[in-house]
C-alpha positions as CSV (number, residue, x, y, z in Angstrom):
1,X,105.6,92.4,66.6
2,X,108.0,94.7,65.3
3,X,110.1,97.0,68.0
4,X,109.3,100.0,65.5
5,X,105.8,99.7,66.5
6,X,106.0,100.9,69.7
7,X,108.1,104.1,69.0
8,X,106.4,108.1,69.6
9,X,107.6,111.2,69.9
10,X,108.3,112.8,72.5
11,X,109.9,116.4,73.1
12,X,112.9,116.2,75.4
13,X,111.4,119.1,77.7
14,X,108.6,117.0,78.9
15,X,111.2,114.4,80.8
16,X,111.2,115.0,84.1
17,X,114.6,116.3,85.6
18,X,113.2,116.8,89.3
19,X,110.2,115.4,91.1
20,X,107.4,117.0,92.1
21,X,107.2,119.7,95.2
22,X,105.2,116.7,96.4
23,X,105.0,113.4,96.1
24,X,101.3,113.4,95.5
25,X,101.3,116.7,93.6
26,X,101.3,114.5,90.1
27,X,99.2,114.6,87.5
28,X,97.2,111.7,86.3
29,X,95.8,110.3,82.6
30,X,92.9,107.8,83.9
31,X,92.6,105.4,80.5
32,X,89.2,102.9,80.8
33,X,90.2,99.7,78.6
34,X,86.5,99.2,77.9
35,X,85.7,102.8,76.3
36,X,88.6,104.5,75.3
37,X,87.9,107.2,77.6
38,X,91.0,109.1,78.8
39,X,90.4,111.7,81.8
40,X,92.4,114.5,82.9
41,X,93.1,113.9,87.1
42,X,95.2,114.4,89.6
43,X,96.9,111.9,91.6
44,X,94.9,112.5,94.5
45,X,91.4,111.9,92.9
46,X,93.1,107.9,93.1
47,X,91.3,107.0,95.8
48,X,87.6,108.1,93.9
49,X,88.7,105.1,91.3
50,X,89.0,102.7,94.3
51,X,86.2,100.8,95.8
52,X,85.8,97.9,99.1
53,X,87.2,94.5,98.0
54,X,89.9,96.1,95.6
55,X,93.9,95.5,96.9
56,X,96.4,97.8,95.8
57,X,99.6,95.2,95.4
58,X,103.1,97.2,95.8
59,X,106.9,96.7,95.0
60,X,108.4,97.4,98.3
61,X,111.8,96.9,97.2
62,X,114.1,99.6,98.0
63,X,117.0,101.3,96.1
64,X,120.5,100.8,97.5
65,X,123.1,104.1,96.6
66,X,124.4,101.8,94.2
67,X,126.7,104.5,92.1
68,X,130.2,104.8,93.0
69,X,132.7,106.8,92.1
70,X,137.0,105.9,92.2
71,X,139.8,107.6,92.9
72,X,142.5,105.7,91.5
73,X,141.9,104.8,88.2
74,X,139.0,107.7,87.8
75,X,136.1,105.9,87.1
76,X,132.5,105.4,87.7
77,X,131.1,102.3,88.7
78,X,127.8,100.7,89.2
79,X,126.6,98.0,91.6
80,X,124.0,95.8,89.3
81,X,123.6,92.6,91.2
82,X,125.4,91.1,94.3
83,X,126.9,87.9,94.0
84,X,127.8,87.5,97.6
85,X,128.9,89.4,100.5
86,X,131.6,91.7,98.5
87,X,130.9,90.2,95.4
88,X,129.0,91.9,92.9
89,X,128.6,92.1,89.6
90,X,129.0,95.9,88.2
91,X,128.2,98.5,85.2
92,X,132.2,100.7,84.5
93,X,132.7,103.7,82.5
94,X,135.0,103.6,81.5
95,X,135.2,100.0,80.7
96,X,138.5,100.1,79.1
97,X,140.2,100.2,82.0
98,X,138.7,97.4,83.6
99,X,140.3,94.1,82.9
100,X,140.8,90.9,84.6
101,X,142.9,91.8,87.1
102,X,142.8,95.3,87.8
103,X,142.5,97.1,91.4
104,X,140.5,100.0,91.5
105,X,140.8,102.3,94.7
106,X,137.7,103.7,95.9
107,X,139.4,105.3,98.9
108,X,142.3,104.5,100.9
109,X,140.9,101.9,102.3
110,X,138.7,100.3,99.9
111,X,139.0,98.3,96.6
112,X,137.4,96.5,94.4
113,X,139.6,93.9,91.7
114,X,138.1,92.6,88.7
115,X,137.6,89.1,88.7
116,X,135.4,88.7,85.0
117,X,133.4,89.6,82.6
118,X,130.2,89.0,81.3
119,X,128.7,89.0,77.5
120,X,126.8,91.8,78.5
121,X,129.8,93.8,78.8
122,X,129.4,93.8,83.3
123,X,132.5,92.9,85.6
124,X,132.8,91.3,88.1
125,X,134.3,92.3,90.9
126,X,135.5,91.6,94.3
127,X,135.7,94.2,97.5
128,X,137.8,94.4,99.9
129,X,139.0,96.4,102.8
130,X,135.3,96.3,104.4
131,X,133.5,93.7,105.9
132,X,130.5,94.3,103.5
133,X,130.2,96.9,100.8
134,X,126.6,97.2,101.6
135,X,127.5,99.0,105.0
136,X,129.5,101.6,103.5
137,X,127.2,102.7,100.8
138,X,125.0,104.9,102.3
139,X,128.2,107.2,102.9
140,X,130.5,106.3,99.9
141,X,127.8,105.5,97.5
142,X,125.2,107.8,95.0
143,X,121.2,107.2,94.2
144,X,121.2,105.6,90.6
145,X,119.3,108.0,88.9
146,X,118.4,107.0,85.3
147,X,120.6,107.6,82.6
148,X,117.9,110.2,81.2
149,X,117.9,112.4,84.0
150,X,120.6,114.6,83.3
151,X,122.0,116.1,86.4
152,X,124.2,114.1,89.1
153,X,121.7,113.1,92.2
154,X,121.9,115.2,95.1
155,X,120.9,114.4,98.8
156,X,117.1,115.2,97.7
157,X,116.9,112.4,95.6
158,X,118.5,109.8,98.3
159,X,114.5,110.2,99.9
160,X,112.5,111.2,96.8
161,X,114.0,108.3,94.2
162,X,113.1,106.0,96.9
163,X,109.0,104.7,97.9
164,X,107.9,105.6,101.3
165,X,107.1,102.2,101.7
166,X,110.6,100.4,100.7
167,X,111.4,97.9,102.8
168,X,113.8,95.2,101.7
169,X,117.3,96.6,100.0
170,X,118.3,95.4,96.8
171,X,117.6,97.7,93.7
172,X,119.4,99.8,91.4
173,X,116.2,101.7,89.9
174,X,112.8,102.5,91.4
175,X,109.4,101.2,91.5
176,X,108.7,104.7,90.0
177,X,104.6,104.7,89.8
178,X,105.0,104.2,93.9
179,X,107.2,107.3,94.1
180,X,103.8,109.2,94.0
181,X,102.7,107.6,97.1
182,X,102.6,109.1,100.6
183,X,101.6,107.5,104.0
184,X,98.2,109.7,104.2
185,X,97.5,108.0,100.8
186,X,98.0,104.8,101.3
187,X,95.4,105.7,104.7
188,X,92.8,107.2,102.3
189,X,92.6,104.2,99.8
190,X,92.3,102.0,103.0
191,X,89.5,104.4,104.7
192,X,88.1,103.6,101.2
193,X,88.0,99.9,101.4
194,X,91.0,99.0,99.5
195,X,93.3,96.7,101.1
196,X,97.3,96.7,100.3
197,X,99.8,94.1,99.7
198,X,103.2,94.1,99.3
199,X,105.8,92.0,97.1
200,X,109.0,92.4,96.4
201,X,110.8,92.4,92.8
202,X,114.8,93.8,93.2
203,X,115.1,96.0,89.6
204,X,118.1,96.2,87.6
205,X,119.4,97.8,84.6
206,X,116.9,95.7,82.6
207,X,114.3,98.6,82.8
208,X,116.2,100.6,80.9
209,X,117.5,98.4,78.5
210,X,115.9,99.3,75.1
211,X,114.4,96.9,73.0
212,X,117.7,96.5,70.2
213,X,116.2,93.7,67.8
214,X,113.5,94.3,65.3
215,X,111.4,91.7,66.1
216,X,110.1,92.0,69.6
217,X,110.2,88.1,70.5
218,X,114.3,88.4,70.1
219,X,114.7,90.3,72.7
220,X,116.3,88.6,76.3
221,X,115.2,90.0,78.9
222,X,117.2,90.8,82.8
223,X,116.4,87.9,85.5
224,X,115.5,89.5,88.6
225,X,114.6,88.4,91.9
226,X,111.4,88.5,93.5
227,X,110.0,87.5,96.7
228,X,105.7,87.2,97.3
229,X,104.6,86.8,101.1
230,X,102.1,84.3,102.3
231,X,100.6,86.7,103.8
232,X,99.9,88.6,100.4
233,X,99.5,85.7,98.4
234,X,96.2,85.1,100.6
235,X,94.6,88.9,100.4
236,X,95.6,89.0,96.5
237,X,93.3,85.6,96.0
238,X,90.7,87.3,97.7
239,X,90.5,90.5,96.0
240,X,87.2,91.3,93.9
241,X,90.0,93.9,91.4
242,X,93.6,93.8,92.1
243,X,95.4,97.2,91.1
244,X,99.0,96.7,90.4
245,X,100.7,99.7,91.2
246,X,103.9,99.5,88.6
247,X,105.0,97.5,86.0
248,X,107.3,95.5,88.2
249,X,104.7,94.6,90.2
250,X,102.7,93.4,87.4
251,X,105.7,91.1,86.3
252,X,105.7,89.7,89.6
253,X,102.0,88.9,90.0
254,X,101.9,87.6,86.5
255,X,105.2,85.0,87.0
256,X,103.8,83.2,89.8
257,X,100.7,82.8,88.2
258,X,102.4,81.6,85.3
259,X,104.4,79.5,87.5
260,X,101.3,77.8,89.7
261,X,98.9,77.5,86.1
262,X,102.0,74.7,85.4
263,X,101.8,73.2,88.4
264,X,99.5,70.0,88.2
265,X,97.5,69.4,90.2
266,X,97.9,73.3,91.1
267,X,98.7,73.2,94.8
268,X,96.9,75.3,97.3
269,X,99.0,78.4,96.7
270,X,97.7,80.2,99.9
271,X,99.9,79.7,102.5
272,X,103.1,79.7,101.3
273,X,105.7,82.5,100.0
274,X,106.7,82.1,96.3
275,X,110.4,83.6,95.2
276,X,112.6,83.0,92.7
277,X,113.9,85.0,89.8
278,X,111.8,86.4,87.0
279,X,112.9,87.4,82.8
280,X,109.0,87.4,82.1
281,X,108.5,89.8,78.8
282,X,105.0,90.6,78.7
283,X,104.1,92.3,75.3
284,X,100.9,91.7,73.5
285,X,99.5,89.8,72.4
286,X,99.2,88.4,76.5
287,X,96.6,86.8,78.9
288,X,96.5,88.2,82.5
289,X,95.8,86.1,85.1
290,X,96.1,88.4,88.0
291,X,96.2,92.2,87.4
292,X,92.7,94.2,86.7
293,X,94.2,97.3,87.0
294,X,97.0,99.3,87.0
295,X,98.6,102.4,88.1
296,X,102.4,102.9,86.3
297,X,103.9,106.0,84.8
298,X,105.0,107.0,81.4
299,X,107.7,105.0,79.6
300,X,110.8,105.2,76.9
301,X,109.8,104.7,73.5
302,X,110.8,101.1,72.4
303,X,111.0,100.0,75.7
304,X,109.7,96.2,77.4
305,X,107.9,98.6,79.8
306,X,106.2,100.4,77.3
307,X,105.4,97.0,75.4
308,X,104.2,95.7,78.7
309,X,101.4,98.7,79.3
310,X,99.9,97.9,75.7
311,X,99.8,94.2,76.2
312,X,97.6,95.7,79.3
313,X,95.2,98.4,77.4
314,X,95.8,97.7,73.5
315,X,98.8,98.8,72.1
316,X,96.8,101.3,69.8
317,X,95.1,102.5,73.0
318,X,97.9,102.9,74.8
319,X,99.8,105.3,72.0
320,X,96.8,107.3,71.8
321,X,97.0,108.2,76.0
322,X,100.4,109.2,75.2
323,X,100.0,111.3,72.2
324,X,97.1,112.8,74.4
325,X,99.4,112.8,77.5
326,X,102.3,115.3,75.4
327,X,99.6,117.4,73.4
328,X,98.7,118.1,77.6
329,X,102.5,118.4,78.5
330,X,102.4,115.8,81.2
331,X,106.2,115.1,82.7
332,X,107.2,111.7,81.5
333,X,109.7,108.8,82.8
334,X,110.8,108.1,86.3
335,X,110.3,111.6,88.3
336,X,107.3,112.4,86.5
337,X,103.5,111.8,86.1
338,X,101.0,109.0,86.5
339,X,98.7,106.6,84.3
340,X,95.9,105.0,85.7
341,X,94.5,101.8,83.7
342,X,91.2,100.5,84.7
């Protein structure tokens, strides 16, 4: 498939710049696979499209203040995957006055020197002057917003670009379709009957990588790391409908499938925790083992996210809901609304 075939318009007003007054105060497109039906709702109606024996499967991964500013040379910097303790690899702008070698001050006590760099352009580089970067970023460091947000984060977004439910640090970007979620939610879909699960998938600056070759199969996509419970490998196998809430989650779910369906004889896969590191591209055509439904916002034009939601519903399908979902003036991207695929 061709990259060009996944492109729409969109006007630049209808990206979100803030989140909603509420986290449930969203709008949501509901899009039935079978029918083509698309129906106007609001996040809270979720619960109505939930029913006993369904489980809600969530990314609890939470988002470290990864973005980092120096003092000595000026320069922004951007923690993209840790090595080890104090050893990271990292996104600079500007990048030119990184090289091997150099010591960049981040205060007067902290520095990071550059040790490499990678094809994709990332250095690595080594802290020191603290035991563990990770303990100084909640003061020193910035939420990560994404690059189409155009505003610096403010002490808002350090609790809204974050999941109510993230548990286990690690990313650099949100699980944004569980932005939307608030405990008394999560209590309504299991008054319902809906169970929820939780796995973990740390995301990196792969989400927002756009799709640069022509020919979809060419493109290479991020490795990122994932952990899956025992405890929610067991209530996903029992699940009449599992709803993936997010495309990360759907990666996850979908890799260790993958992963057991090569496994001969399969093992009993209840029991045990699966982890790992995933560069699963799902675009269509695909076959889903795992997800029956799921609940993700609206993505970039071009992007594996985007590619990965019309693998799910039909690409056609799919461009359709969002030419619907602008002629409506729903907010797009990270901060804004929700798209419910059953």
């Amino acid at each position: 498939m061709r990259a060009s075939e996944f492109d729409y318009e969109l006007p630049e007003e209808l990206i979100a710049q803030t989140p909603a007054e509420r986290r449930d105060q969203s709008r949501m497109l509901v899009l039935h696979r079978a029918t083509g039906k698309i129906e106007h709702a609001q996040f809270l109606d979720l619960p109505e499209y939930v029913a006993v024996g369904d489980v809600m499967v969530f990314n609890d991964s939470k988002v470290i203040p990864a973005r980092l500013r120096a003092i000595s040379p000026e320069m922004e910097m951007l923690l993209v995957e840790e090595v080890a303790p104090n050893d990271w690899w990292v996104l600079m702008r500007p990048a030119k006055r990184a090289r091997a070698g150099t010591t960049i001050k981040l205060n007067e006590n902290i520095t990071a020197t550059v040790l490499d760099t990678n094809p994709e352009g990332h250095r690595r580089v080594k802290f020191s002057g603290i035991e563990n970067i990770l303990d100084v970023l909640p003061q020193l460091g910035e939420t990560p917003l994404p690059p189409y947000i155009k505003r610096r984060a403010d002490s808002a977004d350090a609790e809204r670009y974050q999941t109510v439910f993230a548990k286990h640090l690690g990313s650099v970007a949100a699980p944004t379709a569980g932005l939307h979620f608030t405990p008394e939610m999560i209590k309504r879909l299991r008054d319902r009957g809906a169970q929820t699960a939780f796995v973990t998938l740390h995301v990196g600056l792969g989400t927002f990588a756009p799709v640069k070759t022509d020919n979809v199969e060419e493109h290479t996509m991020h490795a990122e790391r994932f952990v899956v419970a025992p405890e929610s490998v067991q209530l996903i196998e029992s699940a009449k409908r599992v709803v993936a809430v997010g495309t990360t989650t759907v990666r996850v779910l979908e890799t260790v499938a993958a992963d057991v369906r090569r496994r001969s004889p399969p093992p009993d896969v209840g029991g045990y925790e699966h982890s790992g590191r995933t560069n699963i591209f799902i675009f269509p055509p695909f076959e889903f083992r795992v997800v029956d439904a799921l609940l993700t916002n609206f993505h970039l034009p071009r992007s594996t996210l985007l590619m990965l939601v019309s693998a799910f519903a039909g690409r056609e399908l799919v461009l359709a809901a969002y030419a619907e979902a602008v002629r409506e003036r729903y907010r797009f991207f990270s901060y804004g609304d929700a798209m419910l695929i059953l």
